[in-house]
Legacy VTK file of the C-alpha trace (Angstrom):
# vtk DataFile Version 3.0
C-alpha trace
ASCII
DATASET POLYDATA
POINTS 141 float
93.928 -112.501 16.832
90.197 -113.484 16.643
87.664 -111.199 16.068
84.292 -110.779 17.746
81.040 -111.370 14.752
80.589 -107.360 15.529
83.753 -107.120 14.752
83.524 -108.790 11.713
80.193 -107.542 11.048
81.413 -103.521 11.331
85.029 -103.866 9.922
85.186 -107.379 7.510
84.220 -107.629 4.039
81.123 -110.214 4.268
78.222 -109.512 3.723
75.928 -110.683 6.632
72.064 -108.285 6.890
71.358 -107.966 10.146
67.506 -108.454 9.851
65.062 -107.308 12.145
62.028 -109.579 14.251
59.720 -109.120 10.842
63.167 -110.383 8.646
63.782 -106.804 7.254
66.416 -104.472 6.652
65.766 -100.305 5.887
66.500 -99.038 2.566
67.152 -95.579 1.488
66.931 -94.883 -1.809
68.202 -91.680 -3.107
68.291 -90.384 -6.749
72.078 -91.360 -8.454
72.549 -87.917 -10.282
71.234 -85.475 -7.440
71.871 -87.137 -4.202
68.154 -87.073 -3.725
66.323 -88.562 -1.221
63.788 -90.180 -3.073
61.910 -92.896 -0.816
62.412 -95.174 2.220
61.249 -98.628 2.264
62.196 -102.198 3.734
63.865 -104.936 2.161
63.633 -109.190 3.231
66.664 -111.324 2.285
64.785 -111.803 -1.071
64.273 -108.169 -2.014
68.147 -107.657 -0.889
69.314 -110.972 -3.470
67.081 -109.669 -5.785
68.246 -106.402 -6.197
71.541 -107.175 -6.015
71.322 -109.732 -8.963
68.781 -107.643 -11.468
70.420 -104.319 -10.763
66.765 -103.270 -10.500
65.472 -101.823 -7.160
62.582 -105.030 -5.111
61.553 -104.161 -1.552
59.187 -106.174 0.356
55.644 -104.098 1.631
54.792 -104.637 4.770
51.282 -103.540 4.488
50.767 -106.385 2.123
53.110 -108.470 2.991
54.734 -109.383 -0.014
57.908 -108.546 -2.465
57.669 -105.748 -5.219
59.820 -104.755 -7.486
59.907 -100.382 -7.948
57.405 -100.124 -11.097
55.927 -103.612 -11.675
52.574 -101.556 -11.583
53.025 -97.851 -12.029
56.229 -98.530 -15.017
58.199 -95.495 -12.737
61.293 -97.840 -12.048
64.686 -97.937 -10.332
67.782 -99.025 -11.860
70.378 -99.435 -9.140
73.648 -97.939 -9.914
74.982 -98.432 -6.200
74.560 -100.548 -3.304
76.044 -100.047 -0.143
75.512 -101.017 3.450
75.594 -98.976 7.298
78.307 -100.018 9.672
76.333 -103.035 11.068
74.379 -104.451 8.252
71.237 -102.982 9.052
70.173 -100.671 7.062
70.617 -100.544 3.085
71.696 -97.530 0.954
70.683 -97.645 -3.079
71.862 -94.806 -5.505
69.400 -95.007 -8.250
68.807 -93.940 -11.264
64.352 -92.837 -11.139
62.546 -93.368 -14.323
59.540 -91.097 -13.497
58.398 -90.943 -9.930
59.495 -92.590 -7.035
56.744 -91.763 -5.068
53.127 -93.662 -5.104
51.607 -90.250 -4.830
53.090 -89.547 -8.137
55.961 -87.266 -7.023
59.082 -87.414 -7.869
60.499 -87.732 -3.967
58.005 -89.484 -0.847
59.593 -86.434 0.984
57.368 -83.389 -0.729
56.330 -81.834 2.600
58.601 -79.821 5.182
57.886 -79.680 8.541
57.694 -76.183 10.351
57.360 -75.100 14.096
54.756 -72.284 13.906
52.276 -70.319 16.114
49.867 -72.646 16.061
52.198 -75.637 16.571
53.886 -77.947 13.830
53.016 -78.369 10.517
53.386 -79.233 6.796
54.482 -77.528 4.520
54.260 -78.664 0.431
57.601 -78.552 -1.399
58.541 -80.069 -4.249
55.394 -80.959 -4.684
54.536 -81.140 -8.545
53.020 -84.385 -9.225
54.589 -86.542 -12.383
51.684 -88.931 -13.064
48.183 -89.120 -11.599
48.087 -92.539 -8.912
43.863 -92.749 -9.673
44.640 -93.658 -12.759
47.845 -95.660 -12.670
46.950 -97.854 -9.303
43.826 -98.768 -10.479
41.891 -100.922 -7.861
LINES 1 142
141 0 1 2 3 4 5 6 7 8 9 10 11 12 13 14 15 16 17 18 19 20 21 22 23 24 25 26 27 28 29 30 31 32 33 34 35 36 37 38 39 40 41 42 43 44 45 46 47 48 49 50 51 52 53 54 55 56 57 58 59 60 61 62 63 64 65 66 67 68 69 70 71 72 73 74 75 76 77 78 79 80 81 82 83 84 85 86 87 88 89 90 91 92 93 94 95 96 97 98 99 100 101 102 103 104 105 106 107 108 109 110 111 112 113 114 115 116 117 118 119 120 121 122 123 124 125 126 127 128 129 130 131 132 133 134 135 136 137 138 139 140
């Protein structure tokens, strides 16, 4: 019995990214210890073999368009403890362990703000908000 490449995609063991029109695949990064959600970011076929081969956490920015690996500039790293991948290949899940912040704000998580329905309509709320280092000074520019 042949199978269809969804098939194989969803149910065989290959692994086969199913890149978007800009070549990039989501990644979720949460924290290995906690289950943290830590940050979300995009990875290129690059980012994704060179992740998978250091063990440490590369993503490719889209703003700048170029790869990065998690603390070349601000030394608050991710070692990747776990790698796993959605149903059809596009979207990436790392367990990591966070050496300071994973956040370029300087928090610990990028998600330090709940959102609330209120009187006046929705809005943010800070949580988890406590900054670990200050960005002024480590993103120098």
């Amino acid at each position: 019995m042949s199978t269809s490449a969804d098939e194989d995609r969803e149910e065989g063991l290959s692994f086969r990214p199913k890149f978007d029109a800009s070549g990039l695949v989501t990644c979720v990064a949460t924290d290995a210890a906690t289950g943290e959600v830590l940050m979300v970011a995009h990875m290129n076929d690059e980012a994704l073999r060179r992740t998978n081969l250091t063990g440490e956490a590369w993503y490719f920015s889209r703003s700048r368009n170029a790869l990065w690996r998690k603390g070349e500039s601000s030394g608050q790293t991710q070692r990747v403890i776990e790698m796993r991948i959605d149903c059809d290949q596009d979207a990436v899940w790392i367990r990591v362990e966070q050496v300071g912040a994973a956040c370029h704000t300087g928090r610990k998580s990028c998600f330090y703000r709940k959102v609330e329905a209120g009187e006046g309509g929705t809005k943010l709320v800070f949580v988890d908000a406590r900054r670990l280092f200050d960005p002024e000074t480590v993103y120098r520019r």
